[in-house]
DSSP file (Angstrom, degrees, kcal/mol; ACC not computed):
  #  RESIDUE AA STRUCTURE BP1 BP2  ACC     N-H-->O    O-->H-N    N-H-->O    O-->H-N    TCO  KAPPA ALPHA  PHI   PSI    X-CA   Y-CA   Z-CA
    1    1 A X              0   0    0      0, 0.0     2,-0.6     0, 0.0     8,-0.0   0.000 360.0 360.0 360.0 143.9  -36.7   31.1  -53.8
    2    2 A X        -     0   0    0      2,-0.0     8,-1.1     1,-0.0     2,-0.8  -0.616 360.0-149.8 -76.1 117.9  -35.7   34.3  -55.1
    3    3 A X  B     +A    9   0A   0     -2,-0.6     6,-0.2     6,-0.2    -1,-0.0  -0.770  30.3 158.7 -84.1  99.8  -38.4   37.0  -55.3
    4    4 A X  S    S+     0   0    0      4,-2.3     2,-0.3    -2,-0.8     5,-0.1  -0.116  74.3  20.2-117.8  44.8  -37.3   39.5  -58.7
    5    5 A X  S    S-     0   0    0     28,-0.0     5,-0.0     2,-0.0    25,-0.0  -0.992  88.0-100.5 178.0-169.1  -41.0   40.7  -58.8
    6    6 A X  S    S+     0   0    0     -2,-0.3     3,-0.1     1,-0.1    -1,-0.0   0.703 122.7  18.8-100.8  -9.1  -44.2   41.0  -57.0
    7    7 A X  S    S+     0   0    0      1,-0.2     2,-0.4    -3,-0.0    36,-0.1   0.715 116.0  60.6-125.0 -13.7  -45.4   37.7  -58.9
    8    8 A X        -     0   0    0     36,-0.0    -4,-2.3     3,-0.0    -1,-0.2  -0.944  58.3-151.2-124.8 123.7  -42.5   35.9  -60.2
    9    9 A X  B  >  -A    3   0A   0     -2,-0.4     4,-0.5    -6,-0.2    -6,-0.2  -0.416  33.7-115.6 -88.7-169.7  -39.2   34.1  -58.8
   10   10 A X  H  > S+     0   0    0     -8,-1.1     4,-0.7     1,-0.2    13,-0.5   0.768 106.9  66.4 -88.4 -31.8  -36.3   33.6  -60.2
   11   11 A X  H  4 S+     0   0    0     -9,-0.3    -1,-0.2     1,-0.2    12,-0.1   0.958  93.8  68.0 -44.7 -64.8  -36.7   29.5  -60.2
   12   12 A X  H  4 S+     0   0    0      1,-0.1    -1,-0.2    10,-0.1    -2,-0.2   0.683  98.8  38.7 -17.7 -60.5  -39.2   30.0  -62.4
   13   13 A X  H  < S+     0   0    0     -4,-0.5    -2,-0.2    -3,-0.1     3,-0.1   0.938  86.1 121.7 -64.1 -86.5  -37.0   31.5  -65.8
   14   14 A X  S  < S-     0   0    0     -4,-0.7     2,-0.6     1,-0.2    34,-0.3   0.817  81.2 -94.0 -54.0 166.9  -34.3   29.1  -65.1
   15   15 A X    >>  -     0   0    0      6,-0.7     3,-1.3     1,-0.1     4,-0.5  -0.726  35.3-126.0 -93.0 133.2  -33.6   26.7  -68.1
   16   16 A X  T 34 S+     0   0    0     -2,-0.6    -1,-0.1    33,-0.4    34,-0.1   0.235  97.5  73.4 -66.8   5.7  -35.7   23.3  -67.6
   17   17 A X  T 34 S-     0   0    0     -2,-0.1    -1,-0.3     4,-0.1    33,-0.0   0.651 108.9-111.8 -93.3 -18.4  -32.7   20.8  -67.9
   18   18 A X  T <4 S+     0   0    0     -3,-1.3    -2,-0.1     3,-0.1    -4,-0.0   0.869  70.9 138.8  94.6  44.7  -31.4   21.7  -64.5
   19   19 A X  S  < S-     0   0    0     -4,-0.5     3,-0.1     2,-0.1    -3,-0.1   0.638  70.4-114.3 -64.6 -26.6  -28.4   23.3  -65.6
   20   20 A X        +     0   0    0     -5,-0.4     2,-0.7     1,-0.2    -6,-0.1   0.191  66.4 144.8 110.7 -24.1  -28.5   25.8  -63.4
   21   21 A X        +     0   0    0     -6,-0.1    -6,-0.7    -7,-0.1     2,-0.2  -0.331  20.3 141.9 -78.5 114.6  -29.0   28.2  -65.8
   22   22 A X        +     0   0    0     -2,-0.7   -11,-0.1    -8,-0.2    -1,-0.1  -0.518   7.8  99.2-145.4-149.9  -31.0   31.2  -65.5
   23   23 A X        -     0   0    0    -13,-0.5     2,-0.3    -2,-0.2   -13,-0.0   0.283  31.5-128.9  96.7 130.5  -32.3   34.6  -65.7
   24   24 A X        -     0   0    0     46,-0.1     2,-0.3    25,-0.1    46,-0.2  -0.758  32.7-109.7-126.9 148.0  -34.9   37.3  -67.8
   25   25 A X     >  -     0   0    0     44,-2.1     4,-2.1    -2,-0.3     3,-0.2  -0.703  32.2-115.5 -87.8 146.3  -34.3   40.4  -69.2
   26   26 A X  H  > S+     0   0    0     -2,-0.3     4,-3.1     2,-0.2    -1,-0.1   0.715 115.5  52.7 -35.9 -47.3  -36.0   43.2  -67.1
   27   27 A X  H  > S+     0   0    0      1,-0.2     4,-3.0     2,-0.2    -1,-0.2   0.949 108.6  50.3 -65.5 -41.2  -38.5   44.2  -70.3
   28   28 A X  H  > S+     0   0    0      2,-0.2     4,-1.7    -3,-0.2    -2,-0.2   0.883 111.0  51.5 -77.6 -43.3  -39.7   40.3  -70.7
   29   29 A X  H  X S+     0   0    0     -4,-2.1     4,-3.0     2,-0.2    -1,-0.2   0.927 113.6  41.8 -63.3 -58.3  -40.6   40.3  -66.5
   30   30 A X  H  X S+     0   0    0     -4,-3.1     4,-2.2     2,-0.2    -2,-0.2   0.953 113.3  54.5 -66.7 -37.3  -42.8   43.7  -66.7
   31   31 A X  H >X S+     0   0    0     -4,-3.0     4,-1.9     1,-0.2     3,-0.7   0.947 116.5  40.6 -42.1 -59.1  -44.5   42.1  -70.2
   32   32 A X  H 3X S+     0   0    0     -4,-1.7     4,-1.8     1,-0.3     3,-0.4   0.953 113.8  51.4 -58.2 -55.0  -45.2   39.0  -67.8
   33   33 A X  H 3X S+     0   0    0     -4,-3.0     4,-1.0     1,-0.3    -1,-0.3   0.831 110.2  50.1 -61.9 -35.5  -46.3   41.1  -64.8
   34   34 A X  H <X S+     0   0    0     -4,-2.2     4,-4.4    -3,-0.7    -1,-0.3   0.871 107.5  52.8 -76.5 -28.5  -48.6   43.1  -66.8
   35   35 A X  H  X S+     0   0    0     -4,-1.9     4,-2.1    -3,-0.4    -2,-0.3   0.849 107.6  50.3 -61.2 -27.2  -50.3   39.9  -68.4
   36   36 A X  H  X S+     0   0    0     -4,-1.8     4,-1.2     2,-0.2    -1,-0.2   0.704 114.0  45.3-105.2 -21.1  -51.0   38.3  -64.9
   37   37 A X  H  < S+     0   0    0     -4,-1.0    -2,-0.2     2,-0.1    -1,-0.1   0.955 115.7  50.1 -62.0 -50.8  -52.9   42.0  -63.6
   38   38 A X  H  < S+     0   0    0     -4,-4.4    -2,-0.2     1,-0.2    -3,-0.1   0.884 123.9  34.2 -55.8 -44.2  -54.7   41.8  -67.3
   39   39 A X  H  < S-     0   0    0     -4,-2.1    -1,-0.2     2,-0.2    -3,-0.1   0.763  82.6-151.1  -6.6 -83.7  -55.5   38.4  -66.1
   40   40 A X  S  < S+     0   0    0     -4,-1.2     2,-0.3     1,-0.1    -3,-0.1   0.644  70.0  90.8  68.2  20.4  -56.0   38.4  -62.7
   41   41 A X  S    S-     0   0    0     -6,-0.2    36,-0.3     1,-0.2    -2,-0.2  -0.995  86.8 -68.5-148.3 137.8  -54.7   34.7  -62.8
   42   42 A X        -     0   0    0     -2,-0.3    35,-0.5    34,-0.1     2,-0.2   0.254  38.8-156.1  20.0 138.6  -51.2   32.6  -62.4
   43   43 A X  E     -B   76   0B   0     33,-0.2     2,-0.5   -36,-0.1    33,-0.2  -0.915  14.3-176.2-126.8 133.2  -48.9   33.1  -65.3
   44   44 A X  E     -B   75   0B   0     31,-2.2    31,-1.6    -2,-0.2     2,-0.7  -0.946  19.6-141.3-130.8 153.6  -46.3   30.0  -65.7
   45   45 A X  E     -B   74   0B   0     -2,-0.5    29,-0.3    29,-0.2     3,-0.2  -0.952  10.2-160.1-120.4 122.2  -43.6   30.1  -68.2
   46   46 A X  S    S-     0   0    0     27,-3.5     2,-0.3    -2,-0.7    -1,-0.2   0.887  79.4  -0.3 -58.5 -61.6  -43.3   26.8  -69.6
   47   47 A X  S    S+     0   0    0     26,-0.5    26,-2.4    -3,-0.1    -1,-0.3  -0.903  78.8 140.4-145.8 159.3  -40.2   27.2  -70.9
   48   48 A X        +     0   0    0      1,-0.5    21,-0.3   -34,-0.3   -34,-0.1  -0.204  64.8  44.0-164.8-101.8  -37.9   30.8  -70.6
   49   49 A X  S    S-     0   0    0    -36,-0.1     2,-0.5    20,-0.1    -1,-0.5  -0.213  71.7-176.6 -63.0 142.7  -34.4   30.7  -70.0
   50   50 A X        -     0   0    0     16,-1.1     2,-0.4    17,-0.3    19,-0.1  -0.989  16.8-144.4-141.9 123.8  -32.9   28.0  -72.3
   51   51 A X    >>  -     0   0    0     -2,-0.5     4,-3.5     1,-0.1     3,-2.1  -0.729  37.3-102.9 -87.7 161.0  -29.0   26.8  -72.3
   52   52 A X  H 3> S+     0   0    0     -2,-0.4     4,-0.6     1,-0.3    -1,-0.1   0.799 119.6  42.5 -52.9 -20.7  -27.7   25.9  -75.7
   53   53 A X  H 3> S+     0   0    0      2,-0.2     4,-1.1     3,-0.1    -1,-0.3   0.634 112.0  58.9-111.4   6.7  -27.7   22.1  -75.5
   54   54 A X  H <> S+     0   0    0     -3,-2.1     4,-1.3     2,-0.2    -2,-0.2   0.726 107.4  43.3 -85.1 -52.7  -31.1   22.3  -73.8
   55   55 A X  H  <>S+     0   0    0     -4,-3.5     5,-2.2     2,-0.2    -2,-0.2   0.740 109.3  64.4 -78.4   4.7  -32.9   24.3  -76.8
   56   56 A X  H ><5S+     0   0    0     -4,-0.6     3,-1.3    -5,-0.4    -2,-0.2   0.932 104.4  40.2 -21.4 -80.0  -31.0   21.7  -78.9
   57   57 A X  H 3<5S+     0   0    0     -4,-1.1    -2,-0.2     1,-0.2    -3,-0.1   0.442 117.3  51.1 -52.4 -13.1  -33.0   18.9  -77.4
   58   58 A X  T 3<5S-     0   0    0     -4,-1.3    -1,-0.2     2,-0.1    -3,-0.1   0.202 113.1-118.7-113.0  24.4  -36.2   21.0  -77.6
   59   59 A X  T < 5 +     0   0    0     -3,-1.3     2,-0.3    -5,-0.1    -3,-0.2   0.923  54.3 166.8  31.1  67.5  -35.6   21.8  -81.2
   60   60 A X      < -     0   0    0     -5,-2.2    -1,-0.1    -6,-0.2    -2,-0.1  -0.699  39.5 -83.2 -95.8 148.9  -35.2   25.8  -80.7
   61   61 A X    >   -     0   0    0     -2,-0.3     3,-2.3    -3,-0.1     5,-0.2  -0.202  32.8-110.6 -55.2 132.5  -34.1   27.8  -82.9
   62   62 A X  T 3  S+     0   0    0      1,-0.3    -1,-0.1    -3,-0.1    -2,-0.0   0.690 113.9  21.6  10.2 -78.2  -30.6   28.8  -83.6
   63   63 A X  T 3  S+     0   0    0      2,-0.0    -1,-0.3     4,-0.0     4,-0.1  -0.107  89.0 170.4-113.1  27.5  -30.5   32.1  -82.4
   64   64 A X    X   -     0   0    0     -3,-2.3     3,-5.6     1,-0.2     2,-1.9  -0.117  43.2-138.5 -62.9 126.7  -33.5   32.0  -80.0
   65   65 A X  T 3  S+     0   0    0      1,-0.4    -1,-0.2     2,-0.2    44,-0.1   0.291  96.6  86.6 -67.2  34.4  -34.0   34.7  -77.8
   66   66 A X  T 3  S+     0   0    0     -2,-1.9   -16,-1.1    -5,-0.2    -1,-0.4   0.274  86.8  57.4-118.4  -9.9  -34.7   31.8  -75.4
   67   67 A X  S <  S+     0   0    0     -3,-5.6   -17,-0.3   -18,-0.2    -2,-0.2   0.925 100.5  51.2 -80.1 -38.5  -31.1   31.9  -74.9
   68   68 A X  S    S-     0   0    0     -4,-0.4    -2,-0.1   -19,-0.1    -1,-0.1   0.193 110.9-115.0 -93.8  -6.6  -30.8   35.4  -73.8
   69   69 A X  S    S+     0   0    0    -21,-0.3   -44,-2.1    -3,-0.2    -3,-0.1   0.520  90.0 114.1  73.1  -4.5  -33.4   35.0  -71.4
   70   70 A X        +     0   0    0    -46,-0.2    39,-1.9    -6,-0.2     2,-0.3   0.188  66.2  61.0-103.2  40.9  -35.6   37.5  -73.4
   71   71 A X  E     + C   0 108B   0     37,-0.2     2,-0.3    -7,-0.1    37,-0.2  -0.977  55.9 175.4-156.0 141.9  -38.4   34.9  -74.5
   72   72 A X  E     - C   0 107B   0     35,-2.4    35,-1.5    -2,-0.3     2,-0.7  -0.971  30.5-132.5-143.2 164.9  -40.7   32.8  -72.9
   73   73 A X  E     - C   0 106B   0    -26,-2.4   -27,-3.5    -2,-0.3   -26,-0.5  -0.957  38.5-174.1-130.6 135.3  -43.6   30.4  -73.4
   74   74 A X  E     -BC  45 105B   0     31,-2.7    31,-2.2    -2,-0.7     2,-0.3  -0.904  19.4-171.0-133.6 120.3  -46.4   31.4  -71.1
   75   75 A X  E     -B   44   0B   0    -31,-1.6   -31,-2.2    -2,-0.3     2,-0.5  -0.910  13.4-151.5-124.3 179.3  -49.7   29.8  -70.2
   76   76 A X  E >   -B   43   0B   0      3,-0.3     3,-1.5    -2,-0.3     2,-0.9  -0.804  30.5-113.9-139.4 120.6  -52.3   31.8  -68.1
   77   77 A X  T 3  S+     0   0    0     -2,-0.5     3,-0.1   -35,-0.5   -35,-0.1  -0.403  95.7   3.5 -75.8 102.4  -54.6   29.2  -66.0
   78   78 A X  T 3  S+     0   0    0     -2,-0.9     2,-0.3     1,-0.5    -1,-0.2   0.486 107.0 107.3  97.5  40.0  -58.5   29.4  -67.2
   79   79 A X  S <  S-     0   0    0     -3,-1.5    -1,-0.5     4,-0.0     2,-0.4  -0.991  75.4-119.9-133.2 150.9  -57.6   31.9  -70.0
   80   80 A X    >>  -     0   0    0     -2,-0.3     3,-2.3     1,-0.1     4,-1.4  -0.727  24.7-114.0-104.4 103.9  -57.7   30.5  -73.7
   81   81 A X  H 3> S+     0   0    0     -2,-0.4     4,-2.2     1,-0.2    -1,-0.1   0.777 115.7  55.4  12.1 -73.2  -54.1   30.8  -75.9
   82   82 A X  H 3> S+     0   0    0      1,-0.3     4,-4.3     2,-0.2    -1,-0.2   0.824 103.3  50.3 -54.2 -44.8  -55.7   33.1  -78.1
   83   83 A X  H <> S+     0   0    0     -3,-2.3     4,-2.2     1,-0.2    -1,-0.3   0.914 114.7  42.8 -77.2 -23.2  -56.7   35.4  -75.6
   84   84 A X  H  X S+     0   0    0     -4,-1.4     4,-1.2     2,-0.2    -2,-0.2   0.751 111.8  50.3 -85.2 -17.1  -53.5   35.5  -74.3
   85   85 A X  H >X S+     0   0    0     -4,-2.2     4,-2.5    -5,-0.4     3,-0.8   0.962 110.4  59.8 -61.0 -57.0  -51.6   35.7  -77.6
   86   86 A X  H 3X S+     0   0    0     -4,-4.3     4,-1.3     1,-0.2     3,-0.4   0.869 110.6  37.6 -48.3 -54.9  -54.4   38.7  -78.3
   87   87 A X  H 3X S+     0   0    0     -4,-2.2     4,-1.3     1,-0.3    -1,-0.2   0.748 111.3  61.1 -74.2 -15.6  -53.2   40.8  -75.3
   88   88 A X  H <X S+     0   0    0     -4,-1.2     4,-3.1    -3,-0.8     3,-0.5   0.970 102.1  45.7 -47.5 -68.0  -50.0   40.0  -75.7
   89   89 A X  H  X S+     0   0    0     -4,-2.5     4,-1.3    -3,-0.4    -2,-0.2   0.797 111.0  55.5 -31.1 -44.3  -49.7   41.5  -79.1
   90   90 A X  H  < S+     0   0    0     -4,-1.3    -1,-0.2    -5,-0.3    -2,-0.2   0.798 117.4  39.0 -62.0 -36.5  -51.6   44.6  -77.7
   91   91 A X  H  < S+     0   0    0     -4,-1.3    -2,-0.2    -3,-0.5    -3,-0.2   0.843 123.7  37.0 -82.9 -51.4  -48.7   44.7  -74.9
   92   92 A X  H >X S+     0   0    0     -4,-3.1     3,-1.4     1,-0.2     2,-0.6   0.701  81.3 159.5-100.4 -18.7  -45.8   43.9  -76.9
   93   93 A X  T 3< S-     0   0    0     -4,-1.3    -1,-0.2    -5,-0.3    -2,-0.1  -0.298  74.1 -11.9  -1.2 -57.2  -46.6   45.6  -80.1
   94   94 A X  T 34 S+     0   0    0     -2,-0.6    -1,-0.2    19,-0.1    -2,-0.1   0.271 125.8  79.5 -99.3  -9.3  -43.6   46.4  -82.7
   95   95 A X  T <4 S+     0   0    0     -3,-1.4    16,-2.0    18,-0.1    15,-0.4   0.727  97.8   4.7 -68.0 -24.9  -41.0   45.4  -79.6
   96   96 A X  S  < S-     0   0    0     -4,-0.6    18,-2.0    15,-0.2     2,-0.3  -0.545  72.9 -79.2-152.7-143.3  -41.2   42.0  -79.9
   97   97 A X        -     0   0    0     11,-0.4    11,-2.1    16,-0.2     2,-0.3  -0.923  29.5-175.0-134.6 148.4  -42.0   38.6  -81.1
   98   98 A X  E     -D  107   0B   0     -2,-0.3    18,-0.8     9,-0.2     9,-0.2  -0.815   6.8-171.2-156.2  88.9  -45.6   36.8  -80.3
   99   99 A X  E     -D  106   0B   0      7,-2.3     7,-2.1    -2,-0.3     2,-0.3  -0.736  10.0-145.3-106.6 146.3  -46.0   33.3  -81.3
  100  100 A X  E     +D  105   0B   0     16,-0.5    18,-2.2     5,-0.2     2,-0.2  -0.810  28.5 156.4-110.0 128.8  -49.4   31.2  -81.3
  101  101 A X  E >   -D  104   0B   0      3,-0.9     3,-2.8    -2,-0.3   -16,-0.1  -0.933  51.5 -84.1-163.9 145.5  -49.3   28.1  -80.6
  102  102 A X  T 3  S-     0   0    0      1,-0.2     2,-0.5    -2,-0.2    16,-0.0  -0.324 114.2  -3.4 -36.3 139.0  -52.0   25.3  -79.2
  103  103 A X  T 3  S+     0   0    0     -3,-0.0     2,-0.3   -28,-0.0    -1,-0.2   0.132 128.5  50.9  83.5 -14.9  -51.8   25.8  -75.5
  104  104 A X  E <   - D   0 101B   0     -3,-2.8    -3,-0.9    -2,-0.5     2,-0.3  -0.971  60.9-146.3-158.3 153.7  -49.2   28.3  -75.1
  105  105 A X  E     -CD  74 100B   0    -31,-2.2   -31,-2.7    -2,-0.3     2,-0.3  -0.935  18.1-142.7-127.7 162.0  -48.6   31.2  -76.3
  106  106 A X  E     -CD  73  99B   0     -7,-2.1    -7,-2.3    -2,-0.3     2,-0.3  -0.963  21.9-170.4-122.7 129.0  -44.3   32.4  -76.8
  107  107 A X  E     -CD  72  98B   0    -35,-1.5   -35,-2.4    -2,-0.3    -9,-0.2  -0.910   5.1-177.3 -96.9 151.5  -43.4   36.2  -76.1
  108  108 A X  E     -C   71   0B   0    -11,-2.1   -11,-0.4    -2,-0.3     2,-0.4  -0.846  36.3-150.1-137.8 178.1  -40.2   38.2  -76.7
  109  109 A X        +     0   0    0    -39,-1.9   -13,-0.2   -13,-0.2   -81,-0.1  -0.912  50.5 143.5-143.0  84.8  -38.6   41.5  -76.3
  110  110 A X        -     0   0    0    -15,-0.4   -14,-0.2     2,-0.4     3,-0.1   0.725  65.0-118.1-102.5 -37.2  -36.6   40.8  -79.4
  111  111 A X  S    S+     0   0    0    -16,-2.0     2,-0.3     1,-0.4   -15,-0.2   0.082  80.1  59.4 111.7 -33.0  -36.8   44.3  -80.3
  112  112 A X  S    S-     0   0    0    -19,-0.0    -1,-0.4     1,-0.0    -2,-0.4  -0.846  92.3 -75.5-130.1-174.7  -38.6   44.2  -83.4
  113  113 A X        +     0   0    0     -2,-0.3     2,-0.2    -3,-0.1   -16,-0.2  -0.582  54.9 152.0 -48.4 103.3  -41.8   43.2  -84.7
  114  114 A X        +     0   0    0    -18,-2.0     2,-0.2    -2,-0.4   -18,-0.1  -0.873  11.3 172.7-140.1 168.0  -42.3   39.5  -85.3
  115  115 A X        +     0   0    0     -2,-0.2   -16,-0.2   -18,-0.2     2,-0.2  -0.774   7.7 149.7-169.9 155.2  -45.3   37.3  -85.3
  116  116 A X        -     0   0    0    -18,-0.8   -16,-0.5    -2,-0.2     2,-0.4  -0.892  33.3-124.6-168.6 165.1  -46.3   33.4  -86.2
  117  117 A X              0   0    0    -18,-0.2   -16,-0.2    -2,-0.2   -18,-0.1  -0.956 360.0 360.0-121.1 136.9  -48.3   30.3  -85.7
  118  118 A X              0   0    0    -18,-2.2   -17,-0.2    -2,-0.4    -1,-0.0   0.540 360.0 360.0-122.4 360.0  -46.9   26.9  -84.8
């Protein structure tokens, strides 16, 4: 496995149909890397790098920055959504996108301000 951080490989991003496809933009890696110090526990990206006929089948959005490798959906092991949505927000603040959702929480480095509940 490829080491591109002190806490995350590269297997890790890659898109979950087993395309091959993978890769995270640089901004979305330090976001992560600061949530698992804030932590102090495991951060696992559910889902991150996405090819197009794999966020088809997971009914993603259009234009999802889950193509670009600059979004992921992140749970934090013994930490509560909410809390991780909250520090997220705190982290990511007008730069990106921060979605709530039962179980998981989705960050991006979209660029702008976004936020939502699913």
């Amino acid at each position: 496995m490829k080491k591109i951080s002190p806490n995350f490989h590269e297997e890790e991003f890659a898109c979950k149909c087993g395309c091959g496809l993978s890769g995270i933009d640089p901004e979305l890696l330090y976001a992560l890397e600061c949530v698992r110090e804030k932590f102090k526990a495991p951060v696992t990206a559910t889902s991150a790098r996405r090819c197009e006929k794999h966020n088809r089948t997971v009914g993603g959005a259009e234009e999802s920055f889950h193509l670009t490798g600059k979004a992921a959906d992140i749970v934090v092991k013994g930490v509560p959504a909410a809390n991780v949505a909250d520090y997220c927000e705190s982290l990511i603040r007008d730069r990106g996108g921060v979605g709530r959702y039962p179980g998981f929480t989705h960050i991006d480095v979209r660029g702008k301000r976004a936020r939502w509940r699913g």
